[in-house]
PALUM-331951 format. One record per residue (C-alpha): residue number from 1; residue in three letters; chain; x, y, z. Coordinates in steps of 0.25 Angstrom, whole numbers. Layout:
N
TINU num residu chaine X Y Z
TINU NUM ALA A X Y Z
...
REM end
This chain:
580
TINU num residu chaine X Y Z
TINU 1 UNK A 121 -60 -12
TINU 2 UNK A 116 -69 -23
TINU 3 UNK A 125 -62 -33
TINU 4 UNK A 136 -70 -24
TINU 5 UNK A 129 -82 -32
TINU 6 UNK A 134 -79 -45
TINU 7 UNK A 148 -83 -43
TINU 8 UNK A 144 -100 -39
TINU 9 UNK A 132 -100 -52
TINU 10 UNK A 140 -112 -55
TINU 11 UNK A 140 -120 -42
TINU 12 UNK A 126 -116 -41
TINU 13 UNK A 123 -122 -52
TINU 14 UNK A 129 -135 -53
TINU 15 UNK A 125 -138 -39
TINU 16 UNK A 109 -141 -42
TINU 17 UNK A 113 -147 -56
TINU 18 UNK A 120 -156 -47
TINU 19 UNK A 107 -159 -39
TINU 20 UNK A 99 -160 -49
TINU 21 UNK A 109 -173 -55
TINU 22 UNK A 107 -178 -41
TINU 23 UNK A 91 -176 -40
TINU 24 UNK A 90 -183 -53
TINU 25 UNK A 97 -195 -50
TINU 26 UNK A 89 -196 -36
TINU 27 UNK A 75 -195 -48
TINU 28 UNK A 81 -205 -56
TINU 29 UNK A 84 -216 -45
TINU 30 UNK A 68 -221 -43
TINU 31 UNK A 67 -223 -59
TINU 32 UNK A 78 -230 -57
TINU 33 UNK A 71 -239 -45
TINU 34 UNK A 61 -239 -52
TINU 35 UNK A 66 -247 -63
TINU 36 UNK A 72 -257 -54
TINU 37 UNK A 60 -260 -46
TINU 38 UNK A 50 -261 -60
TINU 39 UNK A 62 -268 -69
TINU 40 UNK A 71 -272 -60
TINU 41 UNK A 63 -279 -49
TINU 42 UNK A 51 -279 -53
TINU 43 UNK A 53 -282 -69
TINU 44 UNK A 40 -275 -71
TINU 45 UNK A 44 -274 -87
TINU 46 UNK A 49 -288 -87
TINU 47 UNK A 38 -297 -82
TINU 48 UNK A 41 -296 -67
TINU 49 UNK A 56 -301 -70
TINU 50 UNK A 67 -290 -63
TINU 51 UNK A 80 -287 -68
TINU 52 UNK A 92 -289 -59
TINU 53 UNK A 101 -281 -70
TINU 54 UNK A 92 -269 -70
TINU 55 UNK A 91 -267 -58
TINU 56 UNK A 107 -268 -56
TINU 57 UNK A 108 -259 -67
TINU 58 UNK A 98 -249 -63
TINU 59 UNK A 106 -249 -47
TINU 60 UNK A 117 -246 -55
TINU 61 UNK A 113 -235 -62
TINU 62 UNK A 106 -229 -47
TINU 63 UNK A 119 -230 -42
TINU 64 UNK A 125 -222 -53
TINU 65 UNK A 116 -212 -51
TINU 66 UNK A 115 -211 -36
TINU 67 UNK A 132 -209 -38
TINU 68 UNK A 128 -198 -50
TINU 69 UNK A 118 -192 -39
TINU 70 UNK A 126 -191 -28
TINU 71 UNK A 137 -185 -36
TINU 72 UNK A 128 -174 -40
TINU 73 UNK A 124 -171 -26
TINU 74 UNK A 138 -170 -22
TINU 75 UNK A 142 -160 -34
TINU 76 UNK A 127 -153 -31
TINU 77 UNK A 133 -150 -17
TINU 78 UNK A 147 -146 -19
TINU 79 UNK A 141 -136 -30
TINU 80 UNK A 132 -131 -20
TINU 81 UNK A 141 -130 -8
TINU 82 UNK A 150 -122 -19
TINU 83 UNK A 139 -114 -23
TINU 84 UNK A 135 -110 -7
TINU 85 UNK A 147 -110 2
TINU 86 UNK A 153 -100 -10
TINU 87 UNK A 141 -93 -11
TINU 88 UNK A 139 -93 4
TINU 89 UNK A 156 -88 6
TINU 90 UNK A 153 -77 -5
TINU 91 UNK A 141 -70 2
TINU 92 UNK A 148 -71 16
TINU 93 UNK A 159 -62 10
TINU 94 UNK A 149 -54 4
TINU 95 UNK A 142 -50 16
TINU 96 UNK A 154 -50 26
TINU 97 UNK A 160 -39 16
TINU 98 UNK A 147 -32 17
TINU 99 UNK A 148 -32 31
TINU 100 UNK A 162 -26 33
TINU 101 UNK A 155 -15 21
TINU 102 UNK A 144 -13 32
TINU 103 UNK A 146 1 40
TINU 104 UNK A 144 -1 57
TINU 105 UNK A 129 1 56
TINU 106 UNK A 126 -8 46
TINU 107 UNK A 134 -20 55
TINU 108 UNK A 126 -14 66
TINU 109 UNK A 115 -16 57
TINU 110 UNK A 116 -31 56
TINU 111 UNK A 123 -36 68
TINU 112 UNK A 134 -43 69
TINU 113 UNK A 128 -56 73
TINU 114 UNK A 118 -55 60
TINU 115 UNK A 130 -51 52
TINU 116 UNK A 136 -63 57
TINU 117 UNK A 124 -72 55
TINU 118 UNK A 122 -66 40
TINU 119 UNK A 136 -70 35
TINU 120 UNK A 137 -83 43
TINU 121 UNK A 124 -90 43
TINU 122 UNK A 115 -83 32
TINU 123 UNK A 128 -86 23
TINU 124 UNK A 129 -101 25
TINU 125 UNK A 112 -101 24
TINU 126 UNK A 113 -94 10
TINU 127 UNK A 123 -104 9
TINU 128 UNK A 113 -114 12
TINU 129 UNK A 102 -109 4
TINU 130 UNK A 112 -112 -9
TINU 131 UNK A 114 -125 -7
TINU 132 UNK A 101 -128 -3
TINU 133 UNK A 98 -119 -16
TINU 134 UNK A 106 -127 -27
TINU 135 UNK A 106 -141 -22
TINU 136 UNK A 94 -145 -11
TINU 137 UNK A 82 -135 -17
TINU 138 UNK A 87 -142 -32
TINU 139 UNK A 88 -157 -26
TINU 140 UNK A 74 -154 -18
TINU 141 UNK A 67 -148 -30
TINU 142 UNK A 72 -159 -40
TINU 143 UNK A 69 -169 -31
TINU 144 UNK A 56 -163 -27
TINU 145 UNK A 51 -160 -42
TINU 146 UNK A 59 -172 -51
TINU 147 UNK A 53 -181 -39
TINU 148 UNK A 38 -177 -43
TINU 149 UNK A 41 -179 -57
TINU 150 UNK A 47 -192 -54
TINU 151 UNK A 35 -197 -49
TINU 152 UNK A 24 -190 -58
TINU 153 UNK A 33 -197 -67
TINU 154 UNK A 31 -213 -63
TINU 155 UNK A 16 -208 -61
TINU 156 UNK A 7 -198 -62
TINU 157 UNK A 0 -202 -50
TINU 158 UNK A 12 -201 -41
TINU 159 UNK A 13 -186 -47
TINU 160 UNK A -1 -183 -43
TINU 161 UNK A 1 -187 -29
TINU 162 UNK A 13 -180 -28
TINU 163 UNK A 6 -167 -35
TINU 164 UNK A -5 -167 -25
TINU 165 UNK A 4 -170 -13
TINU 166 UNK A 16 -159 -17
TINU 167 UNK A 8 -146 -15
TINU 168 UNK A 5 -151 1
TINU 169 UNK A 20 -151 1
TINU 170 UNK A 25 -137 -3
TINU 171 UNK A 15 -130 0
TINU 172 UNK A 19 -137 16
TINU 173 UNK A 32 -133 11
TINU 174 UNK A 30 -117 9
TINU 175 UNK A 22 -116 20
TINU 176 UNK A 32 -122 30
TINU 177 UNK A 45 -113 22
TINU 178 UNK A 34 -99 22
TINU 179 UNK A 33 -101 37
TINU 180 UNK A 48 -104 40
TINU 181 UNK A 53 -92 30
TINU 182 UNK A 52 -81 39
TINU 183 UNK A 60 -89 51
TINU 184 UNK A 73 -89 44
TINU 185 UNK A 75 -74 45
TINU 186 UNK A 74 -74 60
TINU 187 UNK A 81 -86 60
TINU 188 UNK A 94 -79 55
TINU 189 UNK A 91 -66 64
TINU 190 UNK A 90 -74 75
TINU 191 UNK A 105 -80 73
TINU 192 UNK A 109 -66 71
TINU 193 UNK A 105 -65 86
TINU 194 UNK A 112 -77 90
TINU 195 UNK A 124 -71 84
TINU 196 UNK A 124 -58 89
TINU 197 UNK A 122 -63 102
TINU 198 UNK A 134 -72 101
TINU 199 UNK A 143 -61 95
TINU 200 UNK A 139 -51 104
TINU 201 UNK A 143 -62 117
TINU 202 UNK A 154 -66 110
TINU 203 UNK A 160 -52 108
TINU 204 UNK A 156 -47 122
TINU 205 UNK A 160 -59 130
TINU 206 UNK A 168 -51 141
TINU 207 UNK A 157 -40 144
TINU 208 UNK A 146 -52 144
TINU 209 UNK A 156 -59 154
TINU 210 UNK A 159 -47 161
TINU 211 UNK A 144 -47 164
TINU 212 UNK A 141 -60 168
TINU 213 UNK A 131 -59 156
TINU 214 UNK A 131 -74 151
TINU 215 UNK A 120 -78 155
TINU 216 UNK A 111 -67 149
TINU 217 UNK A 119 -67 137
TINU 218 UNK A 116 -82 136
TINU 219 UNK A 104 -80 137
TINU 220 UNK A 103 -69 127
TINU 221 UNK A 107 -79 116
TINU 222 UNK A 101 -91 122
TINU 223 UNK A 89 -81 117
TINU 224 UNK A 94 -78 103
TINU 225 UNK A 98 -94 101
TINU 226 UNK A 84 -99 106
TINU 227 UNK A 78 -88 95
TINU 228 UNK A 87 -93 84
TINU 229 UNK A 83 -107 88
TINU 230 UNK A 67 -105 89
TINU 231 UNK A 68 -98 76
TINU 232 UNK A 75 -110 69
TINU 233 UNK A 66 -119 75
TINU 234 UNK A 54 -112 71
TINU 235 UNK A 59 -114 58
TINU 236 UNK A 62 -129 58
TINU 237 UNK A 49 -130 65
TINU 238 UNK A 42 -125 51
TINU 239 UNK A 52 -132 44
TINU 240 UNK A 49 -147 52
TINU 241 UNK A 35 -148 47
TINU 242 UNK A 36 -146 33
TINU 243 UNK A 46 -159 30
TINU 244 UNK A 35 -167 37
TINU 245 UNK A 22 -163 29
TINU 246 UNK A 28 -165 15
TINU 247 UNK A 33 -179 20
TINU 248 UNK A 19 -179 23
TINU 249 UNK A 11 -176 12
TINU 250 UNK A 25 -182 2
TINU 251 UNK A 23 -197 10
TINU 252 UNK A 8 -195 9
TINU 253 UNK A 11 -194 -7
TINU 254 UNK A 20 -206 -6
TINU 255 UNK A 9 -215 -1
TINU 256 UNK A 0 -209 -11
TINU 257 UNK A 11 -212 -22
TINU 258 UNK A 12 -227 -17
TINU 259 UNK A -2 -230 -16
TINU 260 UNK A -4 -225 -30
TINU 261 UNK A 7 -232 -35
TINU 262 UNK A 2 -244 -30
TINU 263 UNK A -10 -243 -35
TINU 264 UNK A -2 -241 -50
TINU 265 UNK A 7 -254 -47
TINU 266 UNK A -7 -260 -45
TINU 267 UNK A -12 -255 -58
TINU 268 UNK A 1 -256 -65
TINU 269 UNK A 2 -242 -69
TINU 270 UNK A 15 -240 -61
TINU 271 UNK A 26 -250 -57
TINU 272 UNK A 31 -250 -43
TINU 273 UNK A 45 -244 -46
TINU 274 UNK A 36 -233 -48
TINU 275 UNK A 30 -230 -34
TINU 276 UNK A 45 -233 -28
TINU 277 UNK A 50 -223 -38
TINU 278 UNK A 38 -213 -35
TINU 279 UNK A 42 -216 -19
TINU 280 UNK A 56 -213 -22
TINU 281 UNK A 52 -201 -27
TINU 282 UNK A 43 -196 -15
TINU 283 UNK A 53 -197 -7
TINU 284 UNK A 63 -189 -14
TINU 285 UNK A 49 -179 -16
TINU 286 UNK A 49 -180 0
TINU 287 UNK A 65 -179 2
TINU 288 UNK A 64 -166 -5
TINU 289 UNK A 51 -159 2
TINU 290 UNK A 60 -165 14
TINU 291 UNK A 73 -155 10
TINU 292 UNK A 63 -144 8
TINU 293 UNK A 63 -141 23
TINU 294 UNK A 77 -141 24
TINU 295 UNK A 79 -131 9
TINU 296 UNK A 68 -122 12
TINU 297 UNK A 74 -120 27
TINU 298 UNK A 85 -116 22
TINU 299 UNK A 81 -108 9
TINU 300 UNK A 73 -100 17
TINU 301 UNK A 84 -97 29
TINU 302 UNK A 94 -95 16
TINU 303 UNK A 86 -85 11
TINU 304 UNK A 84 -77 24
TINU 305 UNK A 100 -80 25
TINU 306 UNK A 102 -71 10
TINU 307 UNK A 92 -60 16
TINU 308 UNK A 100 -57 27
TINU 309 UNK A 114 -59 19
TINU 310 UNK A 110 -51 8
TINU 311 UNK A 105 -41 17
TINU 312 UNK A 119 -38 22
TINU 313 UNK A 126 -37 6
TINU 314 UNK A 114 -29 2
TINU 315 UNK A 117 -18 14
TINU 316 UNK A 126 -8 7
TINU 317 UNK A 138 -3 16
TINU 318 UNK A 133 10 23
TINU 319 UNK A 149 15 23
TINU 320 UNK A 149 15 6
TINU 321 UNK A 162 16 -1
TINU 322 UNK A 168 31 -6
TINU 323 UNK A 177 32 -19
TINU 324 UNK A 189 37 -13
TINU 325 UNK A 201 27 -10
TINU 326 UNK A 212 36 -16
TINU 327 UNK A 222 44 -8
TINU 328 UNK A 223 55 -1
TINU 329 UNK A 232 68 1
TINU 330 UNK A 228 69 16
TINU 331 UNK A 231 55 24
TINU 332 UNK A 224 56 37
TINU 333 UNK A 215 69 38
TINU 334 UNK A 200 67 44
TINU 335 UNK A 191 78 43
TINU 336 UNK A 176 78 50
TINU 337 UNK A 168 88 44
TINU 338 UNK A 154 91 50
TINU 339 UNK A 154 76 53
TINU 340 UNK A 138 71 62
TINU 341 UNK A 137 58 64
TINU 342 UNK A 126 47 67
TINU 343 UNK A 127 34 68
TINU 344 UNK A 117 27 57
TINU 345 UNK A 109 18 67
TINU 346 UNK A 109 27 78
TINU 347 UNK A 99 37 82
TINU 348 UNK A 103 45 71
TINU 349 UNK A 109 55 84
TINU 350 UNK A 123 62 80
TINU 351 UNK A 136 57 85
TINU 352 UNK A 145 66 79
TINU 353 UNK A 140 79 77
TINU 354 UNK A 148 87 66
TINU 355 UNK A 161 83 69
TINU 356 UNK A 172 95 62
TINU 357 UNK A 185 90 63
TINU 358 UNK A 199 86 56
TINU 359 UNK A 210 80 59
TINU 360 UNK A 224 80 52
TINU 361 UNK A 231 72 46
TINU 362 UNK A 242 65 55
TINU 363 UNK A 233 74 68
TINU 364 UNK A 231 64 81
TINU 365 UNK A 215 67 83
TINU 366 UNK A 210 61 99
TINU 367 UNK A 195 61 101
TINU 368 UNK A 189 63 116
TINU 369 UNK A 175 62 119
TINU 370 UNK A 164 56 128
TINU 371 UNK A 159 43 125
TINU 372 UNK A 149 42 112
TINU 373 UNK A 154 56 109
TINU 374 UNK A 157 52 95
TINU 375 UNK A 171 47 94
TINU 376 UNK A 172 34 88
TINU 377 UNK A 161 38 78
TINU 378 UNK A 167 51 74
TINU 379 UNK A 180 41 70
TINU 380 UNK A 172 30 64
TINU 381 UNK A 168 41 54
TINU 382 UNK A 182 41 48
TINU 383 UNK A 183 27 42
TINU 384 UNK A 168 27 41
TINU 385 UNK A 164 17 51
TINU 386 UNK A 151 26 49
TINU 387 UNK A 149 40 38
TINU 388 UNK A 146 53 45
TINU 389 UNK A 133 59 46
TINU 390 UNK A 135 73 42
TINU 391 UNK A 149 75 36
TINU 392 UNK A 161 72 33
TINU 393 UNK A 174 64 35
TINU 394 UNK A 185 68 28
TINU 395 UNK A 198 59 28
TINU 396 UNK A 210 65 19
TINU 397 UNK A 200 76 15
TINU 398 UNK A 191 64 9
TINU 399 UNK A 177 60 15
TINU 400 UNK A 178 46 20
TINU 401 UNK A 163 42 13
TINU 402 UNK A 172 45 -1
TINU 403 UNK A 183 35 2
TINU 404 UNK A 183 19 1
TINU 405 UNK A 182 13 13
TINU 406 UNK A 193 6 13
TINU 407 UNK A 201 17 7
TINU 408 UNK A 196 25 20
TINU 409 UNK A 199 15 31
TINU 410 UNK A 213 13 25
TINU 411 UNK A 216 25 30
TINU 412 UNK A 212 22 44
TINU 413 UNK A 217 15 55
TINU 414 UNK A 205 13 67
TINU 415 UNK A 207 8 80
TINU 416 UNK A 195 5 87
TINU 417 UNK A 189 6 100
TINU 418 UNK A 186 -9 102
TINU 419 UNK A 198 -16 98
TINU 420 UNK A 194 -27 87
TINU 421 UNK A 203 -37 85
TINU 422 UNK A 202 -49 76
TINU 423 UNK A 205 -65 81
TINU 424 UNK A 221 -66 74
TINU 425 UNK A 232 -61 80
TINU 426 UNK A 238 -49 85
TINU 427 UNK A 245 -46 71
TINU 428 UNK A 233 -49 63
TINU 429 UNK A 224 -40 70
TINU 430 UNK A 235 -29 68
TINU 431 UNK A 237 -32 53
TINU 432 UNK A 222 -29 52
TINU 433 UNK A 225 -15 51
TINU 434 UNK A 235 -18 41
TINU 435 UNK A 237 -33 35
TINU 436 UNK A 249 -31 27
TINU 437 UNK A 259 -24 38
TINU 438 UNK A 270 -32 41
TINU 439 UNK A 274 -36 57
TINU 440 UNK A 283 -25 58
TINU 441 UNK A 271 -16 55
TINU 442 UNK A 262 -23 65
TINU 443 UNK A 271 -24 78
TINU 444 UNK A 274 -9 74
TINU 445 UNK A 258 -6 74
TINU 446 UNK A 257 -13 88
TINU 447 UNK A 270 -5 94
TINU 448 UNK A 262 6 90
TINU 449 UNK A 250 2 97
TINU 450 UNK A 256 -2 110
TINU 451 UNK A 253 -17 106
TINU 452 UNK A 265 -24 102
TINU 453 UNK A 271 -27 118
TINU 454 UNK A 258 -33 120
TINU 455 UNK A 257 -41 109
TINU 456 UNK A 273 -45 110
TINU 457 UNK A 270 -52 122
TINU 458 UNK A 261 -61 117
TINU 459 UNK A 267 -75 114
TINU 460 UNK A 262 -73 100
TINU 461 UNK A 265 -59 100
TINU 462 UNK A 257 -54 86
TINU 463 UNK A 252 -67 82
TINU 464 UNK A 243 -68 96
TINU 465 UNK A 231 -72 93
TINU 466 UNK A 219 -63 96
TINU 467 UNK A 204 -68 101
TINU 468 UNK A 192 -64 96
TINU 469 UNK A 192 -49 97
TINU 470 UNK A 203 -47 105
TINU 471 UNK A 199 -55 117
TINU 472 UNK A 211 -61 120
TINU 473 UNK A 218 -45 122
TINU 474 UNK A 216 -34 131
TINU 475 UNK A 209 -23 128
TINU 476 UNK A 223 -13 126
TINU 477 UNK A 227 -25 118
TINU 478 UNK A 216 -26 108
TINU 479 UNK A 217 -11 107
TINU 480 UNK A 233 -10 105
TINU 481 UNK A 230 -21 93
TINU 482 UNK A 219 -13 86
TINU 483 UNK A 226 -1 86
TINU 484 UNK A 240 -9 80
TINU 485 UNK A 228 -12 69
TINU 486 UNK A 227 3 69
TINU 487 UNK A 241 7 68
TINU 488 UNK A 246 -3 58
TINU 489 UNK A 237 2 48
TINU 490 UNK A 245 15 46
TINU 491 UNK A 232 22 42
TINU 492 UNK A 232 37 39
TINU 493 UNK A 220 38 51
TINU 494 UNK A 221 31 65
TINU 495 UNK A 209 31 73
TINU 496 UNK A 209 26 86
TINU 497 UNK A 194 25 91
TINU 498 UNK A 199 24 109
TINU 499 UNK A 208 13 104
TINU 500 UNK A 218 16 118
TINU 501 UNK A 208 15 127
TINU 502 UNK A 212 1 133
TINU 503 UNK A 227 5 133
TINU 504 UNK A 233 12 147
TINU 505 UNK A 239 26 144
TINU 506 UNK A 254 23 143
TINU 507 UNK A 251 11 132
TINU 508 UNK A 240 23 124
TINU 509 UNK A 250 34 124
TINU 510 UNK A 261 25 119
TINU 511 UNK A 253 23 107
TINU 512 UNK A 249 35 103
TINU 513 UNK A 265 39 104
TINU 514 UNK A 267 29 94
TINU 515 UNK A 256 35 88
TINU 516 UNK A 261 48 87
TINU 517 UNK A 274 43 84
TINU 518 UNK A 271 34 72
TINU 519 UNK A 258 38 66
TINU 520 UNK A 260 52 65
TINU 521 UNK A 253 55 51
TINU 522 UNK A 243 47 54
TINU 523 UNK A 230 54 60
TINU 524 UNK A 226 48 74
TINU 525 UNK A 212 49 80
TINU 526 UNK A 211 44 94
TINU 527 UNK A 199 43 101
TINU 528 UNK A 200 42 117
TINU 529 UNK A 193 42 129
TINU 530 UNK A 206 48 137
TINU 531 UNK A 212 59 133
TINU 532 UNK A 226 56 137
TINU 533 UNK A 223 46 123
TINU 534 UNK A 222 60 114
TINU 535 UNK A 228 71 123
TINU 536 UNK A 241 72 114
TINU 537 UNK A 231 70 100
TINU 538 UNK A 233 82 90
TINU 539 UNK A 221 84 92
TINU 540 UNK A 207 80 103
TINU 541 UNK A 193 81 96
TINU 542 UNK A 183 81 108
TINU 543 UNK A 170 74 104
TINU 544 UNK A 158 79 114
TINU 545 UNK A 141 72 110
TINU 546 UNK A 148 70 95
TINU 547 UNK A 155 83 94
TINU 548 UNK A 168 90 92
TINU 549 UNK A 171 98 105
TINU 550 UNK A 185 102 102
TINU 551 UNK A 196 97 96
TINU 552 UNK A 209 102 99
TINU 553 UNK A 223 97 105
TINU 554 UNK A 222 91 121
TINU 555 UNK A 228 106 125
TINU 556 UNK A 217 113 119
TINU 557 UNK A 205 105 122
TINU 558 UNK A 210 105 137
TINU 559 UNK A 208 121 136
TINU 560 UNK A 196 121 127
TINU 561 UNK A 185 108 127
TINU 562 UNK A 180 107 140
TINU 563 UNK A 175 92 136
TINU 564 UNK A 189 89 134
TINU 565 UNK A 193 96 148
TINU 566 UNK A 184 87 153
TINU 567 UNK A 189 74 148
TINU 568 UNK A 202 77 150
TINU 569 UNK A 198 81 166
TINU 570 UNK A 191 68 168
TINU 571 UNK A 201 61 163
TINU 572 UNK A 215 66 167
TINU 573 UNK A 213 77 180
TINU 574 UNK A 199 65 185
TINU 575 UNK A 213 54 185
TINU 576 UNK A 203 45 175
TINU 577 UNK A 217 43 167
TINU 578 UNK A 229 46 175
TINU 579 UNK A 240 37 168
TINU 580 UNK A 254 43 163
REM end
C-alpha cells in the first residue's frame, strides 16, 4: 500500500516544511513579547523609561509574522489534504480492483460488510493518519521540543523543572496509548458487523417483512451498534484520562516556573519578560501534550486501518492469470475431462464427481437434476467462477487455467439464476453485456429475450430507471433483462444457469425459438428444473449426487435413464406442469 506513496513525495513534503514556518513563527512571538514588556514597557535597559516607538514597531513586526504564520498553515494543509485524499483515492482503487481479482471464496472469506468497511472507512482512517502524519505529529513535535528549548533558553532553571516534570508526562502518555492499542482492531471488526448486518437487511427487505421479522432484526443490530459503541467508548475512556494528567503535572510545572521566576526578578537574574515568555511557552508545552490524545487515537486506529487494507492487496487472486489470449480454430466447443470437484471452504466433500462430457460446437446442451446435484457448479467451472479439482476444462480444445481471464469470459455470455441488475436504466443494465452496441442492437437483444413489449410500455420505455437490485420489477422482468445482457453479447458460449424459471411456458418457449432461430452457432447450455425447458436440447445431461447419469436426446433418455423417466413422470403425466 505504501508504494502508492511514491507518486505524492512531493506534497508530502512541503506540507510539514510548511508547518515548521508556522511552529517557528508561533516560538518567535514570546521573544518578541518579551522585548516589549522588558524595553517597551518596562525600559529595563533604559532606566525604567519605555519606548512607545518600540513597542509599535515590535507589534508590527508580530503582526507580520502572525500573517507569515497563518499562510503557512494554510499552504501546510492544502499540501497535506493533497498528499491524503490522493493517497487515500489511489489505495481505494487499489483494493476495489483487488477485490473484483478475488475468486467467490476469497469474497466469502472477507465478507461483504468487511470489504465494505475496509475500502470506506479504513481508507478515509489511513487518510487520517497522513495528515495527522505530515502536519499535526510535525506541529505537535516542533511545538513540544522548540518549546523546552525555548525555555531552557531564557533559563536553566525553567529547563530543569521542565526536565523533571516531562518523564511523568510520556511515560502517562505511553501508558494510556499501550492500553488503548489493542481496541482499535475490534473497533473496525465491530463495524464490520454493523455493516453486514445493515447489507444483509437491506438486501433481504422483503423475506424479513414477509416474516414479520423487524423486531428481532432490530434487535440483532441494536446488538451490533451497542458493541461498536461500547468498544469506542472503552477507547475514549482511556483516551479521557491522559489529557487531564499532563495538564496536571504541566500546570504543576507552570507554578514551579513562576515561583522560580519570581524569586530570579527578585534577584535580578531574570527580567519579568522572561517568565511571561516562559508561561507562553508552557502553554504551547501543554496545547501540544493536549493534541497528543487526539494524534495518537488516531495513529493507532490508522495503523489498524493499513493492516486490514493491506491485507486485502497482499491476498494474491486465487483464480491466476493463464498466457493464452489468442484465437482459436474451434469457437465454442467445451470438453469435461475427468472433471471432481469440491468447493475450497467446504468439507472438502465432492460435488462433482468425474464428470466426462463434450459438447459441440453450435450443440444446444440442457442440464436436469435434483437440487444440490451439481448443476450450477458444474457450469461455474467454465468461465472459472471456481478451478476444478481433479481435471480438465477444455474450451476450443484449450484448458481454461492457460487463458487470460478476460480473454476467457469474452467468450461467454452467463445468465444467472438470480437476476442482478444495477441502479440505471433498462438500456444501461442491457449495454453491460456489451457497452458499445448501438439501439438497434439493444431492442433486438430484448425482442430476443421476450423483454422488449414490457419495456415498450413503460413511459420511459429503455430509459426507465431501475431500483436498487431490481426492486422496482417483477421477477420475469428482471430475468428477461439479464438474459437481453446475455444475448447482446454475442458471445461464442451461452450459458443459462435456470434463467426461465420466472417466465410462464408460452413466454419460455418463445425464447428459446428466437434462440434457435438466431443463435445457431452459438453453443447453449440450459440448466432447468422443467423439462419442457430442455426437452427439444440437442442434447439432456442428467446429473444424479454429482454425476453423469446419461446424456442423450429427450427421445432416448425417455427409453433409457430411469431418473429421467422419473422427472419427466412427476412433472408432465403428475399435471405439475400442464401448460400448452
Amino acid at each position: 500500500m505504501f508504494k502508492l506513496l511514491k507518486k505524492y513525495w512531493f506534497f508530502a513534503l512541503l506540507s510539514p516544511l510548511f508547518m515548521a514556518g508556522e511552529v517557528a513563527m508561533d516560538l518567535i512571538q514570546p521573544v518578541m513579547m518579551k522585548i516589549i514588556v522588558d524595553e517597551g514597557v518596562l525600559g529595563i535597559s533604559t532606566g525604567g523609561v519605555g519606548d512607545l516607538s518600540l513597542i509599535i514597531s515590535t507589534g508590527i513586526k508580530m503582526i507580520f509574522i502572525v500573517i507569515g504564520g497563518g499562510i503557512s498553515g494554510v499552504l501546510s494543509g492544502v499540501f497535506a489534504n493533497l498528499f491524503s485524499q490522493n493517497w487515500g483515492n489511489d489505495i481505494r482503487k487499489s483494493c476495489f480492483k483487488r477485490v473484483m481479482e478475488f475468486s467467490f471464496e476469497q469474497t466469502d472469506k472477507f465478507s461483504t460488510g468487511s470489504l465494505v468497511t475496509r475500502i470506506t472507512n479504513d481508507v478515509t482512517q489511513v487518510q487520517n493518519l497522513a495528515t495527522q502524519t505530515v502536519r499535526s505529529f510535525v506541529r505537535t513535535g516542533l511545538l513540544f521540543f522548540g518549546g523546552i528549548y525555548c525555555v531552557a533558553s531564557l533559563d536553566i532553571k525553567f529547563g530543569i523543572v521542565l526536565a523533571c516534570a516531562l518523564p511523568f508526562v510520556v511515560a502517562g502518555v505511553l501508558f494510556f496509548i499501550l492500553r488503548a492499542s489493542p481496541y482499535f482492531n475490534t473497533l473496525q471488526k465491530k463495524l464490520d458487523n454493523v455493516n453486514s448486518v445493515m447489507q444483509e437487511n437491506i438486501t433481504g427487505a422483503r423475506v424479513v417483512k414477509a416474516y414479520v421479522n423487524e423486531k428481532y432484526e432490530e434487535k440483532r443490530f441494536g446488538k451490533s451498534n451497542n458493541e461498536l459503541s461500547d468498544t469506542q467508548l472503552r477507547i475514549l475512556y482511556i483516551f479521557a484520562y491522559m489529557t487531564p494528567l499532563a495538564n496536571i503535572v504541566l500546570n504543576i510545572a507552570t507554578v514551579v516556573i513562576i515561583k522560580v521566576g519570581a524569586l530570579d526578578v527578585m534577584s535580578g537574574d531574570v527580567t519579568p519578560g522572561s517568565i511571561m515568555a516562559a508561561i507562553t511557552y508552557i502553554s504551547q508545552i501543554i496545547h501540544s501534550v493536549m493534541m497528543l490524545a487526539s494524534i495518537f487515537q488516531t495513529v493507532t486506529r490508522g495503523r489498524a486501518s493499513a493492516k486490514r487494507l493491506n491485507e486485502i492487496m497482499e491476498t494474491e487472486p486465487a483464480i491466476r492469470d493463464g498466457k493464452f489470449k489468442g484465437d482459436t480454430k474451434i469457437k465454442g466447443e467445451i470438453e469435461f475431462k475427468n472433471v471432481s470437484f469440491a468447493y475450497p471452504q467446504g468439507s472438502g466433500e465432492l460435488v462433482l464427481d468425474n464428470i466426462n462430457i463434450k459438447i459441440n460446437k453450435g450443440e444446444t446442451l440442457g442440464i436436469l437434476g435434483a437440487t444440490g446435484s451439481g448443476k450450477t457448479s458444474l457450469v461455474s467451472l467454465i468461465p472459472r467462477f471456481y478451478d476444478v479439482t481433479k481435471g480438465q476444462v477444455l474450451v476450443d480444445n484449450i484448458d481454461v487455467r492457460d487463458y487470460q481471464i478476460e480473454c476467457l469470459r469474452n467468450k461467454i455470455a452467463f445468465a444467472l439464476q438470480k437476476s442482478e441488475l444495477f441502479s440505471t436504466t433498462i438500456k444501461e443494465n442491457i449495454l453491460f453485456g456489451k457497452e458499445n452496441a448501438s439501439d438497434d442492437e439493444v431492442k433486438r437483444a430484448a425482442q430476443n429475450a421476450q423483454a422488449s413489449e414490457f419495456i415498450e410500455s413503460k413511459s420511459e420505455g429503455y430509459n426507465t430507471e431501475v431500483a436498487e437490485k431490481g426492486m422496482s420489477l417483477s421477477g420475469g422482468q428482471k430475468q428477461r433483462i439479464a438474459i437481453s445482457r446475455a444475448l447482446i453479447k454475442n458471445a461464442e458460449i451461452l450459458i443459462f444457469d435456470d434463467t426461465t424459471s420466472a417466465l410462464d411456458l408460452k413466454t419460455e418457449a418463445r425464447l428459446y425459438n428466437a434462440l434457435n432461430n438466431d443463435y445457431k452457432n452459438v453453443t447453449k447450455i440450459i440448466i432447468a428444473q422443467r423439462i419442457t425447458s430442455v426437452k427439444d436440447a440437442d442434447r439432456i445431461a442428467v446429473i444424479d449426487k454429482g454425476k453423469i447419469s446419461g446424456c442423450d436426446t429427450h427421445e432416448n433418455l425417455m427409453k433409457n435413464n430411469e431418473i429421467y423417466q422419473d422427472i419427466y413422470n412427476s412433472q408432465l403425466k403428475g399435471g405439475v406442469v400442464n401448460e400448452q
